[in-house]
KOLRO-860384 format. One record per residue (C-alpha): residue number from 0; residue in three letters; y, z, x. Coordinates in steps of 0.05 Angstrom, whole numbers, m for minus. Each point is the difference from the previous one (the first is absolute). Example, Ala and Ser with C-alpha at 12.3 -4.5 7.8 and 13.67 -1.06 7.14 Angstrom:
! KOLRO-860384
+-----+------+--------+--------+--------+
! pos ! code !     c2 !     c3 !     c1 !
+-----+------+--------+--------+--------+
!   0 !  ALA !    m90 !    156 !    246 !
!   1 !  SER !     69 !    m13 !     27 !
+-----+------+--------+--------+--------+
END
This chain:
! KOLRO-860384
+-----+------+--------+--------+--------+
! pos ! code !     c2 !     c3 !     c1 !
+-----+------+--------+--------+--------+
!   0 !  UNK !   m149 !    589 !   m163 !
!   1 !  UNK !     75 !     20 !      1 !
!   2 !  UNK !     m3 !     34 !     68 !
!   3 !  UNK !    m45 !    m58 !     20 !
!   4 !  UNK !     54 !    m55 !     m5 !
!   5 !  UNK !     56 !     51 !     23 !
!   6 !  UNK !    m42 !      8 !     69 !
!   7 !  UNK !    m17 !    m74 !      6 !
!   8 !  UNK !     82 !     m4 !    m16 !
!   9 !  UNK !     16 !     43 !     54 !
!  10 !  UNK !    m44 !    m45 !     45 !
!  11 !  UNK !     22 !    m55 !     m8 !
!  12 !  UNK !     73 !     29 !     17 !
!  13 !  UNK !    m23 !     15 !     70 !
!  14 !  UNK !    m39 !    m55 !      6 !
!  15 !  UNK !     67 !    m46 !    m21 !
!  16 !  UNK !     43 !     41 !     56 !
!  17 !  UNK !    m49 !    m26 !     43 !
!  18 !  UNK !      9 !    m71 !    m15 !
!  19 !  UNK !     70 !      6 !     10 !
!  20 !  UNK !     11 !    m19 !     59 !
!  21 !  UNK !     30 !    m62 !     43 !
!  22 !  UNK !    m78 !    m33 !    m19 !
!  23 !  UNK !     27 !    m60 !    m26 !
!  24 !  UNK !    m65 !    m10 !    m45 !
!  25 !  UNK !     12 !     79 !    m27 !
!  26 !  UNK !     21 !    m28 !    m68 !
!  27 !  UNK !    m76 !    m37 !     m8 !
!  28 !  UNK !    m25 !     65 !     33 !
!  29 !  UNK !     39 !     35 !    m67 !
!  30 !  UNK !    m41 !    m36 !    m37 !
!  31 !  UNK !    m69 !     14 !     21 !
!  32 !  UNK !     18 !     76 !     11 !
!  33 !  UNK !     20 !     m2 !    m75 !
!  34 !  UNK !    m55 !    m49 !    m26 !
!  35 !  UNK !    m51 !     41 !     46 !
!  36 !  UNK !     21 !     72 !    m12 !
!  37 !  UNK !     45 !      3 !    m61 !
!  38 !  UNK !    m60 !    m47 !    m41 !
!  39 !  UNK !    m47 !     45 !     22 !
!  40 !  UNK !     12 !     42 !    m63 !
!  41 !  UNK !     51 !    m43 !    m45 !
!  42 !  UNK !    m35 !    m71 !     m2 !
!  43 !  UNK !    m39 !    m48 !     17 !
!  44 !  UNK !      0 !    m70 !     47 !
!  45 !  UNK !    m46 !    m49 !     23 !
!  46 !  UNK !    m22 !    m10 !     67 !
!  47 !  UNK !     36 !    m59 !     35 !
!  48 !  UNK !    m58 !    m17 !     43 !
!  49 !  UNK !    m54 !      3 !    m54 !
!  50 !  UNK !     41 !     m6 !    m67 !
!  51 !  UNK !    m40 !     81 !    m19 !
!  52 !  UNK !     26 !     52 !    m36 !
!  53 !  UNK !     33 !     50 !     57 !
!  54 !  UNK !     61 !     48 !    m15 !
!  55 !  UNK !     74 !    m25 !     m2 !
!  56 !  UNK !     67 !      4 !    m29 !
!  57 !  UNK !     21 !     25 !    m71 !
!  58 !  UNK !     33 !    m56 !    m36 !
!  59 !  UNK !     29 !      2 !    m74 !
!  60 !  UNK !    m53 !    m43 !    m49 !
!  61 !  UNK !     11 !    m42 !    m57 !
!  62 !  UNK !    m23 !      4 !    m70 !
!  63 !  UNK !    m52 !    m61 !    m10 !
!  64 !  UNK !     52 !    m19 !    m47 !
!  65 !  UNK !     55 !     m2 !     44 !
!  66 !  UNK !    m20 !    m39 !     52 !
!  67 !  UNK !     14 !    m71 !    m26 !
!  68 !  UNK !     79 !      8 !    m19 !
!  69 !  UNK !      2 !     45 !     70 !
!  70 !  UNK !    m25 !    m62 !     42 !
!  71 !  UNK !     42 !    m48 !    m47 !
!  72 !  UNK !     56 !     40 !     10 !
!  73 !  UNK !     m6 !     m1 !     84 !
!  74 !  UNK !    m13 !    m67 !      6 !
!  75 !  UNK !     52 !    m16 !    m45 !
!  76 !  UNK !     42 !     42 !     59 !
!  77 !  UNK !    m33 !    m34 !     59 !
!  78 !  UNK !     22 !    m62 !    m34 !
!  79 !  UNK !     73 !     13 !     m9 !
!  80 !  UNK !     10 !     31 !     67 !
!  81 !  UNK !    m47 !    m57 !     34 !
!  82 !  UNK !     25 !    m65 !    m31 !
!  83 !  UNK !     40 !    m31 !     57 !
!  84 !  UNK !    m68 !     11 !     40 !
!  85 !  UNK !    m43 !    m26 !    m42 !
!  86 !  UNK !     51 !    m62 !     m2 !
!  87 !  UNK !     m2 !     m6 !     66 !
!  88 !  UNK !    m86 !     m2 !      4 !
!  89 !  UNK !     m1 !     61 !     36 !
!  90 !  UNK !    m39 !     34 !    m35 !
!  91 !  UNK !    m37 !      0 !    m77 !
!  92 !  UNK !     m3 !     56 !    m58 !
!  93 !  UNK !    m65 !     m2 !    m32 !
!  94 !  UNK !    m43 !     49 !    m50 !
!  95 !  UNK !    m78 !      7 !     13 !
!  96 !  UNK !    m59 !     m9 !    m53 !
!  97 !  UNK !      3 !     85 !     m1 !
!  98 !  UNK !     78 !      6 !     m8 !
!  99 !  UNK !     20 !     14 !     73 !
! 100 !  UNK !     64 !    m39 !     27 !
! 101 !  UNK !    m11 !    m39 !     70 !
! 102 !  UNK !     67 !    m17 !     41 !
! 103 !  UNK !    m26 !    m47 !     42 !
! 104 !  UNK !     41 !    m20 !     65 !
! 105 !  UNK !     m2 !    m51 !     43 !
! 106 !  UNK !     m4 !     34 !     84 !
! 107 !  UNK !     39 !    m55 !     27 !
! 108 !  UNK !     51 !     35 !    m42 !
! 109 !  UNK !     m7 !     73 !     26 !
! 110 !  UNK !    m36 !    m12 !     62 !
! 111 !  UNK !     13 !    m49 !     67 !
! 112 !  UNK !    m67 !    m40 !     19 !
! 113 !  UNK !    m58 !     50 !     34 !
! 114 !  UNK !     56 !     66 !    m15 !
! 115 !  UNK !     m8 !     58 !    m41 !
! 116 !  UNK !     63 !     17 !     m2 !
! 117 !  UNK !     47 !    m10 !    m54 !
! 118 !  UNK !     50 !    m49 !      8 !
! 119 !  UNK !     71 !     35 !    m18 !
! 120 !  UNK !     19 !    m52 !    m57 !
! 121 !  UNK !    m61 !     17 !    m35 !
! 122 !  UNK !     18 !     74 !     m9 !
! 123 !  UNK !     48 !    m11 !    m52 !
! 124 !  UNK !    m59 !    m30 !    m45 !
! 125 !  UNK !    m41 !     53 !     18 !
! 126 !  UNK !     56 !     58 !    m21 !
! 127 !  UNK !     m2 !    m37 !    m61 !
! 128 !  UNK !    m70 !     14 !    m15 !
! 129 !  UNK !      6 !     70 !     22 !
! 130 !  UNK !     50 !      5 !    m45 !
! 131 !  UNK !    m42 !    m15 !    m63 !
! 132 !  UNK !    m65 !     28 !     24 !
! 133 !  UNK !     41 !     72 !     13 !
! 134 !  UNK !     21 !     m6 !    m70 !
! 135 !  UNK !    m68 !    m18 !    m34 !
! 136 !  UNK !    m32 !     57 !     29 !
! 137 !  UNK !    m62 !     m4 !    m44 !
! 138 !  UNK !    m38 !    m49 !     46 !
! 139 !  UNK !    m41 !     m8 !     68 !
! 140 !  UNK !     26 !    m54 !     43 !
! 141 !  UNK !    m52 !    m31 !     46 !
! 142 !  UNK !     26 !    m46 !     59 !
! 143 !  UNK !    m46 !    m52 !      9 !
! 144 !  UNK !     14 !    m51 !     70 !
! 145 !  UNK !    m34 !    m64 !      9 !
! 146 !  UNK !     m3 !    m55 !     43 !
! 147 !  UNK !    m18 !    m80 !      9 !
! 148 !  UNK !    m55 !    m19 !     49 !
! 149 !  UNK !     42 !     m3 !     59 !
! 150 !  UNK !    m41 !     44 !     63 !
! 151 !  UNK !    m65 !     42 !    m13 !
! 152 !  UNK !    m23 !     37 !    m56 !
! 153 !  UNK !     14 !     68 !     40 !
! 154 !  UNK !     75 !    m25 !     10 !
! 155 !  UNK !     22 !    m18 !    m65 !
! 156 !  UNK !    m28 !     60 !    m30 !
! 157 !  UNK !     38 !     43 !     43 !
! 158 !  UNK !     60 !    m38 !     m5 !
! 159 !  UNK !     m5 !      7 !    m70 !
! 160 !  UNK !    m21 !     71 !     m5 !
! 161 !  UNK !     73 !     11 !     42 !
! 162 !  UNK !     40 !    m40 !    m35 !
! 163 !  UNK !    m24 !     43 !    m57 !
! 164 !  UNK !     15 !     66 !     38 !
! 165 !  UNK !     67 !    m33 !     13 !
! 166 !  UNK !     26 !    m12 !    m67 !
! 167 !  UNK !    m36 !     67 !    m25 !
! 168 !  UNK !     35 !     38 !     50 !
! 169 !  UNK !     72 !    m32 !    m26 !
! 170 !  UNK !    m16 !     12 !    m64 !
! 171 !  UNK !     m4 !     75 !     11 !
! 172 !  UNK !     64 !      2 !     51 !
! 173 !  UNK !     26 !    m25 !    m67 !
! 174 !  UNK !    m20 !     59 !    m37 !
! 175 !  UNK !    m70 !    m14 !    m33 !
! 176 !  UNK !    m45 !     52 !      7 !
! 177 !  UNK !    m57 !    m19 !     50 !
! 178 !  UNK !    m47 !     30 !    m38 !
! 179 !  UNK !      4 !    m46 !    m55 !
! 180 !  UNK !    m11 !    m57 !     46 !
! 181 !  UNK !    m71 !    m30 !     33 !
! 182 !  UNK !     11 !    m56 !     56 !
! 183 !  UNK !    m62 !    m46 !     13 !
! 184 !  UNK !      3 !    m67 !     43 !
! 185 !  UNK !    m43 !    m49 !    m22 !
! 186 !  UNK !      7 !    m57 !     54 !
! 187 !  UNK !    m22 !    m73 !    m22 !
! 188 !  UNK !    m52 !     20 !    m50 !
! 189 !  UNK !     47 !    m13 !    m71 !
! 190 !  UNK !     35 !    m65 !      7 !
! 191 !  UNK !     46 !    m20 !    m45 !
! 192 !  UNK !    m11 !    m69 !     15 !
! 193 !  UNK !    m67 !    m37 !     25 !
! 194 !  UNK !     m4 !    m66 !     42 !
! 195 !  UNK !    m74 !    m33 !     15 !
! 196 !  UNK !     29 !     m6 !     65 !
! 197 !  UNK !     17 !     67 !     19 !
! 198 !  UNK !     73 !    m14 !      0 !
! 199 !  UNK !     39 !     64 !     21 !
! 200 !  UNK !     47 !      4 !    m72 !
! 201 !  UNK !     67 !     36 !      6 !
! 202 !  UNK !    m13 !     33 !    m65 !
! 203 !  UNK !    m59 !     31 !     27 !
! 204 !  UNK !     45 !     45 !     45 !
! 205 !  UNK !     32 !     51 !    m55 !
! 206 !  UNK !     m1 !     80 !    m20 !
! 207 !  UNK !    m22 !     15 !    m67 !
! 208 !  UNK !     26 !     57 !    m37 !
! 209 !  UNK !    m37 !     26 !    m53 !
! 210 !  UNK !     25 !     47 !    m51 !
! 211 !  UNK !    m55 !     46 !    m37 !
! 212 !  UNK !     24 !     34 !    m55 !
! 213 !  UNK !    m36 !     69 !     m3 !
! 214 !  UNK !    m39 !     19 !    m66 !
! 215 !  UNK !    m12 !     59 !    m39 !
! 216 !  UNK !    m77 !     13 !     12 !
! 217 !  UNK !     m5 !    m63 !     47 !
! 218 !  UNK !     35 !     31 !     57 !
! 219 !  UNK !    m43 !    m20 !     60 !
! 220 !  UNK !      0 !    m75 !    m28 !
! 221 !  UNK !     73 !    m11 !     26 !
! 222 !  UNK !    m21 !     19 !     73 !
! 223 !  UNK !    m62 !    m51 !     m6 !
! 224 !  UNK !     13 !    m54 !     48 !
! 225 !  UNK !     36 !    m64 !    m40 !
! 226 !  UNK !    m55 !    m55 !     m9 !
! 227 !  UNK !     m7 !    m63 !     35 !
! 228 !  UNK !     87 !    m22 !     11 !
! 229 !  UNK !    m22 !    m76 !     25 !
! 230 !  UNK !      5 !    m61 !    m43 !
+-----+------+--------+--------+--------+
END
């Protein structure tokens, strides 16, 4: 087993000189050749299509213990470093019936109407969360874009899947590892908000940020999709 993970090692050395190149998408390209290769022997992952078990990135776990003063302890972070945005509506802190922390944040914050792109005032907010999820390393982060009803199905749920990709990608420029991210757009189907008349709600439009904490002997559960994020 020892000469098995120092060969995959040595792979995924070359693999990585590969990626480094002027590819401006090498750093999500880091991330699969470590996810795909490195995971091979040292862990597992889910698949992001299909939510089944496939290789992936090692990842320190918790004690079952643990977990609840580790998530307290994070959000209580999040918090402190997020007040003045979370004073200004832009986005809400809020724990999950299993213990995983959502940031929820609003796209007309990070995003200009029908761009994927993130606006430049929105990267200090961002850095801030990179910040803390770098720090709490014990976790999966899955980036979760949605949309209102504005244009088709097929639109929105691309929009959303690169608004996702977007915010994932700065995330990692910020210094988490990609592997312990999963990105997922989710279009119109989760509202926050419903109207009998199909009104197209702002809060609709958002990127969800879910934080999974990883457990001892529950691994694979913190690269399980996050359930239903609508209201």
């Amino acid at each position: 087993m020892k000469h098995l993970r120092m060969a995959v090692l040595a792979t995924v050395t070359v693999m990585l000189a590969a990626c480094a190149t002027d590819d401006p998408n090498r750093r999500a390209k880091t991330g699969a050749v470590i996810g795909g290769v490195a995971g091979a022997v040292l862990g597992n992952n889910v698949s992001h299509a299909t939510g089944a078990p496939i290789v992936g990135a090692v990842i320190g776990a918790l004690a079952g213990g643990a977990v609840g003063n580790y998530m307290d302890r994070q959000k209580a972070e999040l918090n402190r470093q997020l007040a003045e945005e979370q004073r200004n509506n832009e986005l809400q802190i809020t724990q999950l019936s299993d213990g995983s922390l959502k940031v929820g944040i609003a796209s007309d914050v990070s995003f200009d109407l029908n761009s994927a792109q993130l606006r430049p005032e929105a990267l200090d907010t961002y850095a801030k969360i990179g910040s803390i999820l770098k720090s709490y390393d014990k976790t999966v982060i899955h980036v979760v874009g949605h949309t209102d009803t504005t244009g088709s199905d097929e639109y929105n749920l691309r929009l959303s899947a690169s608004r996702a990709a977007s915010v994932a990608s700065y995330l990692a420029s910020q210094g988490v590892p990609s592997q312990r991210m999963r990105q997922e757009g989710r279009g119109e189907r989760e509202p926050l908000v419903r109207t009998g008349d199909n009104v197209n709600e702002p809060r609709n439009r958002r990127v969800d940020i879910v934080i999974k904490p990883v457990v001892e002997g529950q691994e694979q559960q913190a690269w399980a999709p996050p359930p239903y994020l609508g209201g």
